[in-house]
C-alpha positions as CSV (number, residue, x, y, z in Angstrom):
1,X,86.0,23.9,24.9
2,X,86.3,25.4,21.6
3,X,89.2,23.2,19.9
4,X,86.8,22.2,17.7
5,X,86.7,25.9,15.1
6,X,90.5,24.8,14.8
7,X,90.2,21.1,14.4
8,X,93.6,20.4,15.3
9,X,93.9,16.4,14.7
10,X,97.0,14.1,14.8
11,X,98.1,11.9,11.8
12,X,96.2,10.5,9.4
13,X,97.1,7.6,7.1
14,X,96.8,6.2,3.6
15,X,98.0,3.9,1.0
16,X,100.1,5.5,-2.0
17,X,98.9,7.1,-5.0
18,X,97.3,4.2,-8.1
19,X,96.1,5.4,-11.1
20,X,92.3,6.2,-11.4
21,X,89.7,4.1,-12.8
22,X,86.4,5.8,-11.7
23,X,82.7,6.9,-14.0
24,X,82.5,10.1,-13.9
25,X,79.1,10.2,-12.1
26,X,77.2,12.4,-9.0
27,X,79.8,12.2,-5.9
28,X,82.9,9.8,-7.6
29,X,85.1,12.2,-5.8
30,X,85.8,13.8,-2.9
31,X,87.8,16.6,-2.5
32,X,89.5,17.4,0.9
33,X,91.6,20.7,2.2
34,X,94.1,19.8,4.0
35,X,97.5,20.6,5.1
36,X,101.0,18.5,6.7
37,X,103.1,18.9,9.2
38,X,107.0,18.3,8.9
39,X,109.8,18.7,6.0
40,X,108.0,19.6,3.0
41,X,104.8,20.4,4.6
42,X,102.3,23.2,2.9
43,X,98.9,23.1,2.6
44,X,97.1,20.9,-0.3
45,X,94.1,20.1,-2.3
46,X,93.5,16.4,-3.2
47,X,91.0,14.5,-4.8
48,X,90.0,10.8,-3.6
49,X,88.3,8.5,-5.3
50,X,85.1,8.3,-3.8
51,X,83.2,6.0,-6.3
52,X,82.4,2.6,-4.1
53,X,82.5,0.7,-7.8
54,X,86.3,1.7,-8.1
55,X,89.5,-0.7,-7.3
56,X,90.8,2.6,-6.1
57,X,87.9,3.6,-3.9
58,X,89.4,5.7,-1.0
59,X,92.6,6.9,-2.4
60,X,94.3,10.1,-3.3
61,X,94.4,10.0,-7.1
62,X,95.8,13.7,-7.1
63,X,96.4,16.9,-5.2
64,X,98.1,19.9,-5.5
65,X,100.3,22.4,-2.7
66,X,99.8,25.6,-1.9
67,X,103.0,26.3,-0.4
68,X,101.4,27.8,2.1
69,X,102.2,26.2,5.7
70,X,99.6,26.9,8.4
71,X,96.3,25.3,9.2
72,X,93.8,24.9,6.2
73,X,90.1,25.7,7.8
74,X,86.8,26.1,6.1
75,X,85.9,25.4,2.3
76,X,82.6,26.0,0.8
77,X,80.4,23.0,2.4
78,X,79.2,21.8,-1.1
79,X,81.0,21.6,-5.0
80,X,79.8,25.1,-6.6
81,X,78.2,24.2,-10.2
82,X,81.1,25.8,-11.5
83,X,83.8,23.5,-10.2
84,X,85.7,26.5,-8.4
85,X,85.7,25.8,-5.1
86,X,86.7,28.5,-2.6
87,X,89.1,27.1,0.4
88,X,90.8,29.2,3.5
89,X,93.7,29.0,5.9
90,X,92.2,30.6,8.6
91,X,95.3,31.9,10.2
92,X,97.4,32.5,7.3
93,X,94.6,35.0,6.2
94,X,94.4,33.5,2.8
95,X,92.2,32.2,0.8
96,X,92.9,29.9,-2.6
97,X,90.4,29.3,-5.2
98,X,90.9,25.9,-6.6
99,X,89.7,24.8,-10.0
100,X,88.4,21.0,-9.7
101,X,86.5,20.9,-12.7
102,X,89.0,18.0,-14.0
103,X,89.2,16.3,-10.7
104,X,92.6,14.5,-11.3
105,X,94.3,17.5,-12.7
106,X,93.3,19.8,-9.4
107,X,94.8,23.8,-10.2
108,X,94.9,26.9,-8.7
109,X,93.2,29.9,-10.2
110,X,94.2,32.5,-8.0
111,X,94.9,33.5,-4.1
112,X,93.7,36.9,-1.9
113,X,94.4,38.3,1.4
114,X,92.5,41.1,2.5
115,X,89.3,42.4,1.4
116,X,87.8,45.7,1.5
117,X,89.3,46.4,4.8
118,X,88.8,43.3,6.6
119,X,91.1,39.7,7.4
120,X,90.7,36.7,7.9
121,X,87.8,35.1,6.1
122,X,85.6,32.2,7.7
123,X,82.8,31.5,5.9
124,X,82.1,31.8,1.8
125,X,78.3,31.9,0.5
126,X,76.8,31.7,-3.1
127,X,74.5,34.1,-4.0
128,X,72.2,33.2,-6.7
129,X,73.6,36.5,-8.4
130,X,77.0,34.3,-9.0
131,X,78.2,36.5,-6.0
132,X,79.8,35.6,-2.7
133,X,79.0,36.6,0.5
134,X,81.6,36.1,3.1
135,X,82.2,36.6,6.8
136,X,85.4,38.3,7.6
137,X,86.6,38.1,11.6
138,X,88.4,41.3,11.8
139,X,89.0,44.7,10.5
140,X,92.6,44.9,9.0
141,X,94.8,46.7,11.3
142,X,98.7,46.3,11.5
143,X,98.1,43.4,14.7
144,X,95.9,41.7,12.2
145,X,98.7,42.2,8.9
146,X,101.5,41.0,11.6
147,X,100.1,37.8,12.8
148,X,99.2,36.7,9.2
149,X,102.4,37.0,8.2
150,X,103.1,34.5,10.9
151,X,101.7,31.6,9.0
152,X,102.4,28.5,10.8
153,X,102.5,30.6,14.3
154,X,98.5,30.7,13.6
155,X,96.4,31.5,15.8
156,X,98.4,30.6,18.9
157,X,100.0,33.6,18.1
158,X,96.9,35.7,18.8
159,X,96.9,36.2,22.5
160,X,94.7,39.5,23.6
161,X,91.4,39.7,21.5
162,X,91.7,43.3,22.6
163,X,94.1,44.1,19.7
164,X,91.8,42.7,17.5
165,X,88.8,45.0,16.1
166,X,85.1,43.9,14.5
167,X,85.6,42.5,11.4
168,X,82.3,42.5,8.9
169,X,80.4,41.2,5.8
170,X,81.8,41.8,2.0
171,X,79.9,40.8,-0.8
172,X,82.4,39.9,-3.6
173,X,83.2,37.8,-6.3
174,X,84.7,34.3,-6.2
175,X,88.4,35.7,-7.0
176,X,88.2,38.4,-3.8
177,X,87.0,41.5,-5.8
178,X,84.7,43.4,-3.4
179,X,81.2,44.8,-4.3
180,X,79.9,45.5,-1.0
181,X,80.6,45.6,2.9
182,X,79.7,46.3,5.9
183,X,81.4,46.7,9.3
184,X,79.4,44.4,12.6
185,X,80.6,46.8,14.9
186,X,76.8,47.4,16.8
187,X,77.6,50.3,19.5
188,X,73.8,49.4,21.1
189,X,75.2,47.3,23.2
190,X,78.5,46.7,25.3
191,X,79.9,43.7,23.9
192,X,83.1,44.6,21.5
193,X,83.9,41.5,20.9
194,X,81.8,40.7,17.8
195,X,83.5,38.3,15.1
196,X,81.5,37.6,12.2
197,X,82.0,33.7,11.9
198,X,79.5,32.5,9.7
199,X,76.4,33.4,7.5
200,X,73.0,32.3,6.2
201,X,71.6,34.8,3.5
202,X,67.8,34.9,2.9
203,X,67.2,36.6,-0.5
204,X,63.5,36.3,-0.5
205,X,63.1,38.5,2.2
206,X,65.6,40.8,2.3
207,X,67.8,39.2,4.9
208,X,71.3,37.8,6.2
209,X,71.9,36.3,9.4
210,X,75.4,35.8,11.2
211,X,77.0,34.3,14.1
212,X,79.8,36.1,16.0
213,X,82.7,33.5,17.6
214,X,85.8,34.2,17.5
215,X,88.0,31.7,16.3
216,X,91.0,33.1,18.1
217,X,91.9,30.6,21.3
218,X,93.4,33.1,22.9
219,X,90.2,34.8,23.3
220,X,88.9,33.8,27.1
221,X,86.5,36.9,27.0
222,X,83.6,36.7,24.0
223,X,81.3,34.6,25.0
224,X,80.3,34.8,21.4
225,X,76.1,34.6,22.1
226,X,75.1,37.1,19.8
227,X,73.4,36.6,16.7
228,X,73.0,39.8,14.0
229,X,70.3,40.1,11.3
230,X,71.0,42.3,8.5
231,X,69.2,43.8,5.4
232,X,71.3,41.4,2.7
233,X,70.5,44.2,-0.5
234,X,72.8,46.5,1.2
235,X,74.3,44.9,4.0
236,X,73.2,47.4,6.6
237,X,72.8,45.6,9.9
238,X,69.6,45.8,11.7
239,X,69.9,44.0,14.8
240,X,72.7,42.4,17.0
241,X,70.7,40.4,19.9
242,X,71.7,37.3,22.1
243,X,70.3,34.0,22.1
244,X,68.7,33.2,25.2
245,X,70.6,30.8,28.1
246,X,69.4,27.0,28.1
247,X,66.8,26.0,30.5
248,X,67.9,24.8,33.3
249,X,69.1,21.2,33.9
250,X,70.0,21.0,29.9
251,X,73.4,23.8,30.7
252,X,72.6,27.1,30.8
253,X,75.4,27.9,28.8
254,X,74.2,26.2,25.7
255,X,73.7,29.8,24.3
256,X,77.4,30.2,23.9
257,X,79.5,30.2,21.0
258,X,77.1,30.7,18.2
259,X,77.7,28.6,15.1
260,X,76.1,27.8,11.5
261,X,72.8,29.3,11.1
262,X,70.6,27.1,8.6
263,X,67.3,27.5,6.5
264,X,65.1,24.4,7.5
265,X,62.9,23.3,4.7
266,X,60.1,25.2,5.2
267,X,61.4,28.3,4.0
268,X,61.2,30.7,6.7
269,X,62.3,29.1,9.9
270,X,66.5,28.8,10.6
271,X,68.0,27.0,13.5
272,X,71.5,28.0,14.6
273,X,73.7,25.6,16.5
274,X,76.2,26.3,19.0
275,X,79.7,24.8,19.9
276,X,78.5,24.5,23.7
277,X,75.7,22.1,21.7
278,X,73.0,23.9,21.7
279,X,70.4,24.5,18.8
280,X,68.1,27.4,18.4
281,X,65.1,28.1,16.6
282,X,65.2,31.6,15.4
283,X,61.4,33.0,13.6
284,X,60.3,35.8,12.4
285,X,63.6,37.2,11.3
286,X,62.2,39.9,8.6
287,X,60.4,41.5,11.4
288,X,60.7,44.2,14.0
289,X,61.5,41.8,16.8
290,X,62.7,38.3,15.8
291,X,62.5,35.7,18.1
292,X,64.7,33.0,19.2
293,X,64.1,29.8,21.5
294,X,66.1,27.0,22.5
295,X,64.8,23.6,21.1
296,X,67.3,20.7,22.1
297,X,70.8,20.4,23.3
298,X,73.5,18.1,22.2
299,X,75.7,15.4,24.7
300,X,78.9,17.8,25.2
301,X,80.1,20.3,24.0
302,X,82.2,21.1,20.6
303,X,79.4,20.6,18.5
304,X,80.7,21.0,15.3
305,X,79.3,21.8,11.1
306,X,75.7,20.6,10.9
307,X,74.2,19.4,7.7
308,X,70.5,20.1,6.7
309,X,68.9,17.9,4.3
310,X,64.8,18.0,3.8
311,X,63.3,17.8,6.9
312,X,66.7,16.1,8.9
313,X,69.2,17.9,10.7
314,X,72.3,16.0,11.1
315,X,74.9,17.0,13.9
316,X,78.5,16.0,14.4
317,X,78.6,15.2,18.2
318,X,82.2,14.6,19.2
319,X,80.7,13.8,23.2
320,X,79.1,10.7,21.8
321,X,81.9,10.2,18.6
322,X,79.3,10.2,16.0
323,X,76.3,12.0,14.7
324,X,73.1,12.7,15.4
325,X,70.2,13.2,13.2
326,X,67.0,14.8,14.1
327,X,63.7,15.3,12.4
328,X,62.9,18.8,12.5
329,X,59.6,18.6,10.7
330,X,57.9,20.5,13.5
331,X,61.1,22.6,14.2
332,X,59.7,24.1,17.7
333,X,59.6,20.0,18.6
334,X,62.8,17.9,16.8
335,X,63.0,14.4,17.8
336,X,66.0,12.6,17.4
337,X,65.6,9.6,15.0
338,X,68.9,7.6,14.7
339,X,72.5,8.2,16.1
340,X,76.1,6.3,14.9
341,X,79.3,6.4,16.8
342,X,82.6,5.9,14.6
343,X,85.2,5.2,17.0
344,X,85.5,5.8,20.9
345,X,88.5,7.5,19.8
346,X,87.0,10.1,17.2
347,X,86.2,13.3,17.9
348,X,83.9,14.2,14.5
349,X,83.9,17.8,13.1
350,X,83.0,18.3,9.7
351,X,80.7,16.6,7.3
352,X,79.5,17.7,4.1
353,X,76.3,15.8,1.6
354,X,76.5,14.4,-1.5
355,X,74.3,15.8,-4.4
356,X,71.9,12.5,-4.4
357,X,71.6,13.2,-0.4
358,X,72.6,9.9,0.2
359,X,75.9,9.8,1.7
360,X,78.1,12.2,4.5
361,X,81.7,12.8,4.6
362,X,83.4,12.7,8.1
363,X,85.7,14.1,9.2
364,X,87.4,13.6,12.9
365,X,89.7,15.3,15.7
366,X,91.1,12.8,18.1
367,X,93.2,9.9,18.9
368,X,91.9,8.0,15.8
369,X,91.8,10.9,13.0
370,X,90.0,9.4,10.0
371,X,88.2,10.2,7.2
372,X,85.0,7.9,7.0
373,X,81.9,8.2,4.2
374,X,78.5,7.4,5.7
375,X,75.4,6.2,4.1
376,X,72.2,8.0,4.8
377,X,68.8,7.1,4.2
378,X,66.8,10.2,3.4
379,X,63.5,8.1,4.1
380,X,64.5,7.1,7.4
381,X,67.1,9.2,8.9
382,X,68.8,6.3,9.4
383,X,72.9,6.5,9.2
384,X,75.5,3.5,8.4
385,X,78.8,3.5,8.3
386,X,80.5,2.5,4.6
387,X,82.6,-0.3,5.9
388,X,84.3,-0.6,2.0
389,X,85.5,2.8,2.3
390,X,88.9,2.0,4.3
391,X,92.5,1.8,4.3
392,X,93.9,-1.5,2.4
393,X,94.1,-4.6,4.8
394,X,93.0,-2.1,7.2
395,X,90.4,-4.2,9.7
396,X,88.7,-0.8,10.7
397,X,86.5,1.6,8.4
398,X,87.7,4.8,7.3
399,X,90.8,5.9,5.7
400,X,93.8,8.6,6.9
401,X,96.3,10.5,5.4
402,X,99.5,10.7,6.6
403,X,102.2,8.8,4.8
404,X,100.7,9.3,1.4
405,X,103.3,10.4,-1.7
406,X,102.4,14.2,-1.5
407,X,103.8,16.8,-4.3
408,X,107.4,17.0,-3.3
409,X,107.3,14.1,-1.8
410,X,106.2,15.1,1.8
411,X,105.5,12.2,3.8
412,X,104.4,13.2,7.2
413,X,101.2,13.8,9.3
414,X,98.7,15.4,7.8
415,X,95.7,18.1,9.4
416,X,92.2,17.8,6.6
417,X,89.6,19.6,7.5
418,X,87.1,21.3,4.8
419,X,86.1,17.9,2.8
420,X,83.2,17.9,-0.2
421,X,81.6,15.4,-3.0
422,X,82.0,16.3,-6.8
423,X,78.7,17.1,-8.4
């Protein structure tokens, strides 16, 4: 139910390396984390050409390894103004900081492990202070140290979420320094198993807000429904409470698994979404008793990273192959406005926005495995699929990316997953 957090896909393919020919303009590149499978393999950064007025339009122009083999994860979900873009392998425990400020000549500016105490970083969020603010899953311990140093074991190799403990918040800077942090271990109430997992911070009131699944597989006990609302100045936590179950005949268990919480674009309102498809509208989150309501569920379950943009929510749906975009103008009330499938056998994860709000990337879990750019019509909420964005001679849209010329001239499958536009 949860394969999803991992997004463990099969091959991808693409044609080899041709030398760039691109403006530099908004979005002429996209940079995806990803990572192979094989002789050779490591995790790697590349840059594709992501300008639809280039001969080269959906190929890898450069990337660079790691050296690193395990299962690249999250990235920031847009391009930092500063071109450093922060990008993690979840069950390696590290995180690289990449510098794409020259696109085609990709480097890395430096690596971290641990942080103030705590392993295995999820999510990464700019403060307008030039600060981070990161959710870490779990306090460092020597189970924790251990299983990191399995790399490519990942997180199969986690097996009793007992062993694990709370991990927490840290406020740092963008090469792993620490300024602050803050344990999410809330003994008012029972459940232990509290994993930070990601984080929306609210600066103009004081707040933070964070979801709690554990992105261990071998955890069959959190149910993961908790939400926590801290004071963001100093990280103290306020409040851990769950979201309430989904009315009946929409799956009561639509409360599970809490996800990416997300301002909406009146300010003060955030909806959360869950990987059991549910969405939530939480209100009134600087006050003594915050409230949260269920608003809509999803087709399926493994709901994956949402993207808000004005008054549209946008939802990977793997049930249904595609996304679906809601208006959530009156956010008690969304009403879905358009819906595209990609493939019956794609299983869509991660998207990310370019800076004109005009176009998505995709990426997908399943049989098919592609990376596809959609166009978005921020007047409509209507979606299209780019049908120039494909393979060479290819007859379907999309590219993939196994069999490209990597550094050191890996060849095999490759696993993307974080994906964003240049600014």
């Amino acid at each position: 139910m949860r394969f999803s957090r991992l997004l463990l896909p099969a091959a991808f393919a693409l044609a080899s390396v041709l030398a760039p020919r691109i403006a530099v303009s908004q979005g002429s590149y996209l940079f995806v984390w990803t990572g192979g499978a094989g002789p050779g393999a490591t995790d790697f950064m590349a840059t594709i050409d992501a300008n639809p007025a280039s001969s080269t339009y959906g190929r890898v122009l450069a990337s660079i390894p790691t050296g690193t083999i395990g299962m690249p994860h999250h990235t920031e979900h847009e391009m930092p103004v500063d071109g450093h873009l922060l990008a993690n392998d979840f069950p390696a425990g590290h995180t690289w900081l990449f510098d794409l400020k020259n696109p085609l000549k990709p480097r890395i500016i430096t690596s971290f492990g641990d942080v103030a105490g705590y392993s295995h970083p999820h999510s990464f969020i700019r403060l307008a202070n030039g600060n981070l603010l990161a959710t870490f899953q779990y306090r460092t311990d020597a189970t924790t140290r251990r299983e990191m140093q399995m790399g490519a074991a990942g997180m199969h190799g986690m097996k009793d979420p007992a062993l694990h403990r709370t991990g927490g918040l840290v406020e740092m800077d963008e090469r792993g320094k620490p300024l602050l942090s803050a344990s999410a271990v809330d003994t008012s109430i029972k459940d232990r198993f509290l994993y930070p997992y990601s984080v929306l911070p609210m600066p103009g009131i004081d707040r933070a807000v964070s979801t709690t699944s554990d992105m261990n597989l071998g955890d069959t006990t959190a149910t993961s429904q908790w939400i926590q609302i801290w004071r963001l100045s100093d990280l103290k936590l306020l409040r851990t409470f769950a979201l309430p179950a989904g009315p009946k005949g929409s799956r009561g268990y639509a409360n599970e698994f809490t996800g990416e919480p997300r301002l909406l674009a009146d300010g003060h309102s955030v909806y959360i979404h869950t990987f059991n498809c549910g969405l939530y509208l939480l209100r009134d989150v600087s006050g003594a008793k915050p409230t949260a309501s269920f608003v809509h569920a999803f087709d399926g379950v493994d709901c994956g990273v949402p993207v808000v943009t004005s008054h549209y929510w946008i939802q990977t749906v793997p049930a249904m192959h595609g996304l679906v975009v809601l208006d959530v103008s009156d956010p008690q009330h969304p009403r879905e406005v358009s819906r595209l499938s990609v493939g019956a056998d794609e299983a869509p994860h991660w998207i990310a926005i370019d800076p004109t709000g005009k176009r998505i990337v995709l990426n997908s879990a399943g049989a098919g495995n592609r990376l596809f750019v959609i166009n978005f019509d921020p007047h409509t909420g209507q979606l299209a699929l780019d049908d120039h964005f494909r393979d060479p001679g290819s007859k379907k849209p999309g590219i993939a990316l196994s069999g490209t010329n990597w550094p050191r001239g890996f060849t095999g499958n490759v696993v993307p997953h974080g994906a964003v536009f240049s600014r």
